[in-house]
N, C-alpha and C positions, 0 to 999 in steps of 0.2 A: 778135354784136358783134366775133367775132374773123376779123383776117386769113385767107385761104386759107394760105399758106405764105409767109417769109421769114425770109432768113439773115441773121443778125448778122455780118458779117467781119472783118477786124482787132481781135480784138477779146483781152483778155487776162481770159479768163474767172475767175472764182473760183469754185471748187470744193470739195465736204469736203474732197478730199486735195490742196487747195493751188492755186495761178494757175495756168493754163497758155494758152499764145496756141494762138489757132485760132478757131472759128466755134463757131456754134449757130444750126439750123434752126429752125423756131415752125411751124409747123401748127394751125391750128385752135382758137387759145390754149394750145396745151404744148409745151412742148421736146422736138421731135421725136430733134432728132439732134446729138451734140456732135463737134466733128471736128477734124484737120489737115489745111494743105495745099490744096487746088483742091474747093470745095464742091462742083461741079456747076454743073447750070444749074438755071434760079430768079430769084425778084426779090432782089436781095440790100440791103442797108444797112451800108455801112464806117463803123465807129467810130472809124478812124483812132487802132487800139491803145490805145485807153482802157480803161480795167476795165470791167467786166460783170459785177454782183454780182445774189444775186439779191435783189427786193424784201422789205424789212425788214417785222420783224414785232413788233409792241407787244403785248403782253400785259398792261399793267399801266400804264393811261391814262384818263381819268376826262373826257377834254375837249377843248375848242379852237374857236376864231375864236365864242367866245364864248358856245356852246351846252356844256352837260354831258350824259354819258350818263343819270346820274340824272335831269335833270328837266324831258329836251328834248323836243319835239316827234320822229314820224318822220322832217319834214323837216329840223329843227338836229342830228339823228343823221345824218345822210346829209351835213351839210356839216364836219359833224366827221372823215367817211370821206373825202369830196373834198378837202379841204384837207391830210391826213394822206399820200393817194395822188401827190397832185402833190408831197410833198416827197422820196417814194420809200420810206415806209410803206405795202406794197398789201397790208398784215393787220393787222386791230387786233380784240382783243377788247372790249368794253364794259364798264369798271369802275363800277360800283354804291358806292355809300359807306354808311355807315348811315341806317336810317330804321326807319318802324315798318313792323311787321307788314305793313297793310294798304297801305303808298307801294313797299314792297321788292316785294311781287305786282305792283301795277301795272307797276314798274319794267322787273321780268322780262318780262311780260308784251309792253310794248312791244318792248324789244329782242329776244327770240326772233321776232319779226316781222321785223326788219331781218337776221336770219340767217337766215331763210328765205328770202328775197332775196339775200342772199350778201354783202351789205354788211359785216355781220359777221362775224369768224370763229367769235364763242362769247361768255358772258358772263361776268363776273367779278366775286365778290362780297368785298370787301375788310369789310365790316362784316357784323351786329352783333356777331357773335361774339368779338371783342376785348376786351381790357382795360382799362378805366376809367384807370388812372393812365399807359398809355400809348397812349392815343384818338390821339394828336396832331391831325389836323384832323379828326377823325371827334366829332359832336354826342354826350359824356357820358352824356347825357337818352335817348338811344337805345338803348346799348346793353343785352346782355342775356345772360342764361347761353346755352349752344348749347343747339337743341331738334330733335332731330330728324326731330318733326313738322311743323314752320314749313319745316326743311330740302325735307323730303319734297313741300308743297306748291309751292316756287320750284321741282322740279325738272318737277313737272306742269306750271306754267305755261311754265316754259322748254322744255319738248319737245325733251330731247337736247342742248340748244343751251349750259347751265349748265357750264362748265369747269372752274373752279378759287373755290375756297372761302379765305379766309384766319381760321382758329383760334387763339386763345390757348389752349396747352395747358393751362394750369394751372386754366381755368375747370370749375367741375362741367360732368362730360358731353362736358367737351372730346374724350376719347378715342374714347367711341361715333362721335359725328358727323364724327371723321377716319375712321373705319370704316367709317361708311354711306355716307360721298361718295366712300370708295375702291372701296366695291362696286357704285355707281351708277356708275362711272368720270369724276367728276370728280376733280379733282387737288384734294387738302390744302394747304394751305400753315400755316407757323407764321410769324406776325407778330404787331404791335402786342401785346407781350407781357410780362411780368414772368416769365416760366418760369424756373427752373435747370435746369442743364445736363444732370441727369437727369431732369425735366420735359420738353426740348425730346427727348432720344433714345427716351423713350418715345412721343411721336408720331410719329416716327421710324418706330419699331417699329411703331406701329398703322396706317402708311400713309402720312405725311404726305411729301413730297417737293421740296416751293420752299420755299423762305426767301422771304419778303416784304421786301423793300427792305432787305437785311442792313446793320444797324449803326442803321436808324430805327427810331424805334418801338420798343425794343427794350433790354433790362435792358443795360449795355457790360460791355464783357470786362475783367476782374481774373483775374491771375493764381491768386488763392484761390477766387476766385468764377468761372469762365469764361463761365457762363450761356448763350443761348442759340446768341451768337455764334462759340465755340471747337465748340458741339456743332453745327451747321448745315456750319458753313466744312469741318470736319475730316469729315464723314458723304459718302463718295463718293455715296451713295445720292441727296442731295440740291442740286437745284440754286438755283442762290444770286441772287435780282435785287438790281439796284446801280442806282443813279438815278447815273450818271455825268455829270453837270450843272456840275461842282465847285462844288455849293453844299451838298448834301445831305450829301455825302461828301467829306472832305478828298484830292486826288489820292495823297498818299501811302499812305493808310489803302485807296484803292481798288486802285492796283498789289498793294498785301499779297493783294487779294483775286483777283486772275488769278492771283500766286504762289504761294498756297496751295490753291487750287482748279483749274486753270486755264483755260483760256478754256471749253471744251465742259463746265463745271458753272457759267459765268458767264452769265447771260441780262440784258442792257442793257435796261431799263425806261425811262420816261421820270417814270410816274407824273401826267402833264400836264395841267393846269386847263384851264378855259375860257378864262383869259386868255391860253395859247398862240398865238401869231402875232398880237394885238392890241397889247401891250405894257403900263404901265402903269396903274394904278387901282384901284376898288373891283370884287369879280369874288361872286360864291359859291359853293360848294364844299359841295353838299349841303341842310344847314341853315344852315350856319355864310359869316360875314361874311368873305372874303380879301381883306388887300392887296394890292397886288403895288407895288416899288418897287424899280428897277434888276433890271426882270426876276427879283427876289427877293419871293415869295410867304409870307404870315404870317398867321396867323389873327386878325382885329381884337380879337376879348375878352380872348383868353390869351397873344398873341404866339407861340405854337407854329408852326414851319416847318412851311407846307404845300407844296401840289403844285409839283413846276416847270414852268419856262413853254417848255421847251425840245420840239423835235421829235427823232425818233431818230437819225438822221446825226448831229444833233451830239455826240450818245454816243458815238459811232464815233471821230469822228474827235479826241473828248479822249481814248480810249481808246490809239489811236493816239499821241495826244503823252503817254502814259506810258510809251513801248517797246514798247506790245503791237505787234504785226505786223499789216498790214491783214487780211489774210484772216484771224486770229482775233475781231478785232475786229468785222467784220462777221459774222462765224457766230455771235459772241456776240451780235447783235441780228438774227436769223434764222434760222438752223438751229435752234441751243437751244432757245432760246424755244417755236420750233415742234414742235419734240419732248421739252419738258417737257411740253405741254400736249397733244399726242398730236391733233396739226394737220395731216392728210397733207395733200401733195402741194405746201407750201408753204414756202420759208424754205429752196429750195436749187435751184439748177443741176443737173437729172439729167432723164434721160430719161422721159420720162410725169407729169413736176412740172409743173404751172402757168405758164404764160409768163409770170411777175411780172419783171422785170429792172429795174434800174437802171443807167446809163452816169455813171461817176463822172470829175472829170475830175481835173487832178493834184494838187489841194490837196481831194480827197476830199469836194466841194461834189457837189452830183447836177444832172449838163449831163439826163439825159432819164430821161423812167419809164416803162417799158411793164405794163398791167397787164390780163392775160388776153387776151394777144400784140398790143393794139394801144397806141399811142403814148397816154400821158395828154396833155392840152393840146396 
């Protein structure tokens, strides 16, 4: 599917170590060669100095254009991908929500099929291992203490594919099964939680390394009580996702969190339902009944804020209208991301990476996507 070779020109690339104008070569779907100056000869494509980021990377996404990864067919997981790729997401792992025993196997089981295909990056298990009083749109009725034989068998059915785990630490057993998913090398996370703040640095300690949608789901921070949010934020070890939507998080409580962690411990989520890119109405989220109304998502029984309905550019570019700097802001929903969850070769501009790119134009909207060096759409 990919190009023989072509150069990006005028192009104002972004990079780990910052923008720089000049080109980039593609070969065979990867970035051959980044440069100044007179490319050579070749076919080449002028962006007429626009930025050139590399394609974004969701880790912590549940959905869209109407399908969820819980409870879609191959084919509404595939239009979950296309609709995510053409906004200039060319990574997404597949979030799982709670279920039982025997819907979470199926679950995995389909989606480690769509990353065998490459569709997927990985799969992502937000449930059951959480906490009852703060389930927020995760079905009650489902959850369960951590088992780390239930673990053991989603990781058979997932065949390597299983990524990142989200744990309440404070549940029995919680410790073990941050243990065993660090020695199987999926990624821990502490979310959906009631822990203290020596409950949350002891999973810390046992492994665990994302913060699950810091500030949701989650006991809030009191000066006598800091809980899980002072020990997450303050722990370099741990990197911290932020549904940057301004709805989940108030923007000034979100700036605190690039200022005390800074961008490269900041991973941009979207956290995204099915009713992403449709708009309004009744949507579901698992088990459970959502509404959505002004693009604000709520679970119909409890009123609990659920998923957002946002895509990830627009993370970027609220991130952006907090003072972050662009190219932090885009590393925080690509680089990070991809190397909390230990994603090569994706979620960066560098030699022998992935032709995933984006062409942003000057109010940080995405003019083109290329993904695995050719043009989407």
């Amino acid at each position: 599917m990919a190009q023989t070779s072509l150069t990006l020109t005028g192009a104002r690339v972004v990079t780990a170590d910052g923008v720089h104008e000049g080109w980039i070569r593609i070969d065979d779907g990867r970035v051959a060669e980044l440069g100044t100056g007179d490319p050579g000869a070749g076919e080449r494509h002028d962006v007429g100095g626009a930025l050139v980021a590399p394609g974004l990377v969701d880790t912590h996404v549940h959905g869209g254009k109407g399908h969820s990864f819980p409870g879609s067919s191959p084919e509404g997981v595939r239009e979950i991908v296309e609709f995510n790729r053409a906004a200039g997401v060319t990574s997404l792992v597949g979030g799982l929500v709670a279920a039982s025993p025997e819907a979470t196997l199926r679950q995995v089981e389909t989606l480690s099929e769509l990353c065998d295909e490459g569709e997927l990056a990985g799969i992502y298990l937000e449930g059951p291992f959480i906490a009852r009083a703060r389930c927020g749109a995760h079905d009650p009725d489902l959850l369960r203490d951590p088992d780390t034989a239930e673990f053991d068998a989603w990781l058979a059915a997932g065949r390597g594919h299983v990524r990142m785990i989200t744990v309440a630490p404070e549940l029995p057993g919680a410790l073990d099964l941050i243990r065993a998913a660090t020695s199987s090398g999926v990624v821990a996370a502490v979310g959906h939680t009631e822990a203290d703040y020596e409950q949350t640095l002891a999973a810390v300690e046992a492994g665990a390394t994302v913060a699950t949608h810091l500030y949701n789901a989650m006991s809030p921070l009191k000066h006598r009580e800091p809980g899980p949010i002072a020990a997450l934020l303050g722990d370099e070890r741990v990197t911290v996702e932020l549904i940057l939507d301004n709805v989940h998080v108030h923007p000034g409580a979100a700036r605190l969190v690039f200022d005390a962690a800074g961008a490269d411990r900041v991973s941009l989520v979207t956290d995204a339902m099915s009713a992403t890119g449709l708009g309004d109405g009744e949507y579901t989220l698992g088990e459970l009944r959502v509404r959505v109304h002004d693009g604000r998502a709520h679970v119909v029984e409890t009123g609990a804020i659920a998923s957002s309905t946002i895509v990830l550019p627009q993370a970027v570019r609220n991130a952006v209208a907090l003072g972050v700097p662009v190219e932090d802001a885009i590393r925080s929903a690509s680089s990070v991301p991809a190397a909390a969850l230990g994603l090569p070769g994706i979620g960066v501009v560098e030699t022998g990476a992935h032709a995933d790119l984006i062409v942003l134009n000057h109010d940080l909207s995405v003019a083109d996507v290329m993904y695995r060096g050719r043009w989407v759409g």
